[in-house]
N, C-alpha and C positions, 0 to 999 in steps of 0.2 A: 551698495555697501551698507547705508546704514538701514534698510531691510533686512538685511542678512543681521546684524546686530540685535534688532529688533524681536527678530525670527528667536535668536540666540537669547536673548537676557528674558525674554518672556516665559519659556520653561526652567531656566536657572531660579527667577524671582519667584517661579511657584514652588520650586524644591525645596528653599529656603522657609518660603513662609508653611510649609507642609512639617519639614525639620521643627523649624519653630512652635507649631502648633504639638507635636508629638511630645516636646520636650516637657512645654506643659503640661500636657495630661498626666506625663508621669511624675512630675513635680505634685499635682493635686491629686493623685493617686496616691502618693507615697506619706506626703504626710494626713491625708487618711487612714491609713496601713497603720501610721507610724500612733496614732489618737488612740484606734482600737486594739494595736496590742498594750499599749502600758499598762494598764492595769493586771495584765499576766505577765509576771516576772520572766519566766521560763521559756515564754514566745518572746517576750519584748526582748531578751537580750540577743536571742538568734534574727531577730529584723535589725534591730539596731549594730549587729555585728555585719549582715551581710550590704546594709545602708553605710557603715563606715569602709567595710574593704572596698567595696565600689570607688567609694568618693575618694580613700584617701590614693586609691593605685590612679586616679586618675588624674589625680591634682599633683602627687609628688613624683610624678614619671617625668619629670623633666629634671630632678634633682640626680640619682643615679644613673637614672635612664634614657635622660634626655641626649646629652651629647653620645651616646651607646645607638642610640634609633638616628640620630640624625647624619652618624658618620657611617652608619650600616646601613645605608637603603638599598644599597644594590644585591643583601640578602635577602635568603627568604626567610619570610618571618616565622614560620615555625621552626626554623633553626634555631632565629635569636630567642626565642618561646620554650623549647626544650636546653638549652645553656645556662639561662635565668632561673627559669624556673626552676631546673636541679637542684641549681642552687638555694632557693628561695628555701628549698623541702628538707634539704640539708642543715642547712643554719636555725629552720625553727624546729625542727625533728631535736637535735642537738641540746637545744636549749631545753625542750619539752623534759630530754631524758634527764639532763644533768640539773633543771632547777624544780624538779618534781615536779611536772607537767605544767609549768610556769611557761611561755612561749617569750617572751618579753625579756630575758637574759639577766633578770632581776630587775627590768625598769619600774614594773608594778610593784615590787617591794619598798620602794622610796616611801615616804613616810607623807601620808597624805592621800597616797594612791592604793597602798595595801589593801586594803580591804573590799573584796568584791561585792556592790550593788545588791542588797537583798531585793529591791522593789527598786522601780524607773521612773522618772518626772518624763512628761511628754520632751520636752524640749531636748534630755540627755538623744533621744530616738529621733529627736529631727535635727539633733544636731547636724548630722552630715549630708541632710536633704539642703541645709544652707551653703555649705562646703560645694556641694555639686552645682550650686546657682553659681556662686563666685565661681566657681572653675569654668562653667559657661560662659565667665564674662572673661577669663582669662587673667584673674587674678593670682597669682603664684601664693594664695594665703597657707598661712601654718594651719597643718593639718593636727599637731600637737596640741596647738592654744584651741582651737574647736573644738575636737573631740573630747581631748583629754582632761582639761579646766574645769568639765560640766563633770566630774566628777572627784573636783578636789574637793577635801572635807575642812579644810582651811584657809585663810588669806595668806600665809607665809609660805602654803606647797605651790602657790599659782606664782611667788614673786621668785621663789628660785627656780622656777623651771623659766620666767622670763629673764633674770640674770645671767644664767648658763646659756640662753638665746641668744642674748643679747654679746654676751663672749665671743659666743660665734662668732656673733657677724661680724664683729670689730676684726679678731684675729684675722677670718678668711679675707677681710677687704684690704687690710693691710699687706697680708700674704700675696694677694693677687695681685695688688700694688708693684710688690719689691720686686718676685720673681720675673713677671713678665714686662716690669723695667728694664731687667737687666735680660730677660731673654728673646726677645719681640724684637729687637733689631738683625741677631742671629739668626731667629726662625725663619725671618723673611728672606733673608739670605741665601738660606739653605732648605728650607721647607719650601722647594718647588716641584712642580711636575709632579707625578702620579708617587703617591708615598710607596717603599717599599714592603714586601709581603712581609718583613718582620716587625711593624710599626702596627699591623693589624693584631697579627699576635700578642704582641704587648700589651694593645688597647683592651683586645679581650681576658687577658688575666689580669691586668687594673681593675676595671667595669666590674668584673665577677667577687674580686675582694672587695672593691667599694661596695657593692648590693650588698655582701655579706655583712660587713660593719653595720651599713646603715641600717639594716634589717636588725640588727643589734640593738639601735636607739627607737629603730620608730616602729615595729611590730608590737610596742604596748599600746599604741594610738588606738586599734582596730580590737586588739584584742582585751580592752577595757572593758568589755562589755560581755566578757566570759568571766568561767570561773579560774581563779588562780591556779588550781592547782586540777588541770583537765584529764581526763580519762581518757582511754585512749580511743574512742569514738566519738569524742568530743572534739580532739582533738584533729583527727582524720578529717570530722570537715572544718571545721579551720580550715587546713591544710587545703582540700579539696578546692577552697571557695576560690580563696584566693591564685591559687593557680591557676584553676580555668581565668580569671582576672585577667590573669595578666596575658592570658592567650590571645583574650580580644584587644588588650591595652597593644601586642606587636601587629596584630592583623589592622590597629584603624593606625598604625604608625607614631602614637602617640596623640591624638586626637587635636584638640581645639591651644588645648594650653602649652603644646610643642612649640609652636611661636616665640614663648617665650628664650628660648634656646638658638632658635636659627635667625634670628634678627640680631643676635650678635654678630661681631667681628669672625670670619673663616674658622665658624664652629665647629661646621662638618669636617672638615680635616680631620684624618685621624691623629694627626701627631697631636695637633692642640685640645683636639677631647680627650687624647689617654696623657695632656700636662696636664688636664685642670680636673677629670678624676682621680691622678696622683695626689697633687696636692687635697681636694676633697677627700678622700680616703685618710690621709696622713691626719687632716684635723680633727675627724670623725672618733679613730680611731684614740686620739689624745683627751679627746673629752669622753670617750668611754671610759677609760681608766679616771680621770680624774672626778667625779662621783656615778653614784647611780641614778641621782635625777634626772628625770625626762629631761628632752631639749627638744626644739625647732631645729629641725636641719636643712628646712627652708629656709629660713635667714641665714645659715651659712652658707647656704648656695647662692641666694641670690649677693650675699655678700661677697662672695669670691669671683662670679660671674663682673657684680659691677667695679673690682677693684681691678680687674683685668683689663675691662672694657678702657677704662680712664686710662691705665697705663698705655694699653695702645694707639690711644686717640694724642698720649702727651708725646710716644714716640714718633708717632704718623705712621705707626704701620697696621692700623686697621680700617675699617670702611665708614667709620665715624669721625666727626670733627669731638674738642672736647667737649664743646657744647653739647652737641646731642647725646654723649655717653654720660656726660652728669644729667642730662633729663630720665637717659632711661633707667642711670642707677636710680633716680628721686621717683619716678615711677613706680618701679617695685619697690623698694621701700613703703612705699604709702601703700601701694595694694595691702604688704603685708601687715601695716598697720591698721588697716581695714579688717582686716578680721580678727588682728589683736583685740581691740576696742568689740566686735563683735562675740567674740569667743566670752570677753570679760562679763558683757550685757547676758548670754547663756547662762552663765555659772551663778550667776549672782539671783537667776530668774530663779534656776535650778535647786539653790541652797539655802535655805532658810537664816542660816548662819553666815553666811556673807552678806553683806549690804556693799553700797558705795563709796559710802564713810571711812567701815574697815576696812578696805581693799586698797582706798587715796591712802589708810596711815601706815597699813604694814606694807603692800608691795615696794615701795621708794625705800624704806629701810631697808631689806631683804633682796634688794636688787644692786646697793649700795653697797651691804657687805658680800655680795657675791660677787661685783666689781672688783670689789679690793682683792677677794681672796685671789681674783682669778691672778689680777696685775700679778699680786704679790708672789704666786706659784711660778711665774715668768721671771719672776728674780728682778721683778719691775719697781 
């Protein structure tokens, strides 16, 4: 037997370190790539666009897409590929037409982000070469505070885009709290045996609204690095890049940072992936209307994921004590303040006009009145 193991782990350990090695090179490949375009405007923001759609479809495919790949694996994956996708071509086609070739649904119009990049700092283009490290390490970080930060033109558009973050998550953790307080003892009840063929149904016109929304909030993340107002072969590959994307994001199942998703409580269910992308969708959808500044829709997710987890663990109906579900909410948390704190060190390399100084005195202001307004609009 332990031959047979031996036999076993010794070809697994060299895939691994072969993977490993691969991942590198294109790690020091890339930001290579990423050195020799900046100084050409017109190349750098097409590497720097196809370096963010990479990173961000691969880091936030646990946020719409995650309980959608993990409650579908007994599809094939060019089914869920051509569904998605549609969708995907839909929702930014839409925007393209009606916000005069704006792809971002007005999120680059916010005040601070308007203005498209005449010329690129190296760092804006390696931005999302950092993005793809932390997603290798299976950090669920905001793909918004990364990308998007490194081109804010002030310290007050970085603090409302973290107050409106920050809303998030409080809302979704709270949300995830109450509902599945009160519904985690039902579902266990009743949520047995194999769901029925209309639970599937459901899930897949949930899943297909929520991508739509959130493609609302976070298709300015990648598309930052275009021109606002795109032509319509500019915009075609857009369009094109990210599709093929997401072809391979269903073919490897969700890759490295899926984890993040199926080490929760009976994720794969579908009934509990199309509750907790309703409720996701509902809050998405609430902070779209309520401004147009960017947000992290990773801290809503993983704030909704961890307020879920705790409620299950206080009812006893999931596979975690509470313990372990306040570690794993405190876990992601910290990851995502991992690249908070990163994103910020970017922006500040990146901007001549930000320093540290002004970042400590306006963000805490700007994140204080974005608290309040938020309470305040709740009738709080």
């Amino acid at each position: 037997m332990k031959k047979l193991i031996k036999r076993f782990s010794f070809p697994v350990s060299l895939w691994l370190q072969k993977d490993e090695k691969s991942f590198l090179t294109f790690v020091i490949a890339a930001f290579m790539l990423a050195m020799f375009a900046t100084p050409y405007p017109q190349f750098a923001m097409w590497v720097g666009f196809l370096f963010a759609a990479y990173a961000a479809v691969a880091n936030d495919s646990i946020q719409t897409l995650g309980t959608f790949i993990a409650s579908n694996q007994d599809k094939k994956w060019w089914v869920l590929w051509i569904f998605i996708g549609g969708i995907f071509l839909c929702t930014v086609g839409y925007s393209w037409y009606n916000y005069n070739g704006d792809v971002s649904h007005g999120r680059l119009m916010a005040k601070g982000f308007e203005i498209a990049p005449k010329k690129f700092h190296f760092l804006q283009i390696a931005a999302p070469i950092f993005l793809l490290i932390l997603t290798r390490l299976r950090m669920p970080v905001s793909t918004t505070f990364i990308l998007l930060t490194s081109f804010a033109t002030a310290p007050a558009a970085i603090g409302k885009v973290l107050a409106k973050s920050m809303s998030g998550y409080i809302l979704a953790f709270f949300l995830g709290v109450t509902v599945f307080l009160i519904i985690s003892k039902l579902a266990k009840k009743y949520f047995v045996g194999e769901a029925k063929f209309g639970w599937t149904i459901a899930q897949w016109i949930t899943s297909g609204t929520l991508w739509s929304v959130w493609l609302m909030q976070d298709a300015a993340n990648i598309a930052v690095y275009l021109p606002r107002d795109m032509v319509f072969a500019e915009f075609m590959g857009f369009a094109m890049v990210v599709f093929i994307g997401l072809g391979l994001l269903f073919y490897y199942k969700g890759g490295r940072i899926q984890k993040i998703v199926t080490e929760k409580s009976v994720i794969t269910d579908v009934r509990f992936a199309t509750i907790v992308d309703f409720i996701y969708c509902i809050i998405l959808f609430y902070f779209k209307l309520y401004s147009s500044v960017p947000m992290s829709t990773t801290w809503v997710f993983i704030g909704l994921l961890g307020g879920r987890e705790v409620a299950m663990a206080i009812r006893k109906t999931g596979d975690h004590s509470v313990g372990h579900s306040v570690k794993l909410l405190l876990k992601d948390f910290s990851y995502a303040m991992i690249g908070l704190f990163i994103s910020i060190a970017i922006a500040i390399g990146v901007n001549d006009q930000l320093s540290l100084t002004s970042m400590m005195e306006t963000i805490p202001s700007e994140f204080a009145s974005g608290i309040t307004k938020f309470f305040s609009k709740l009738g709080l």
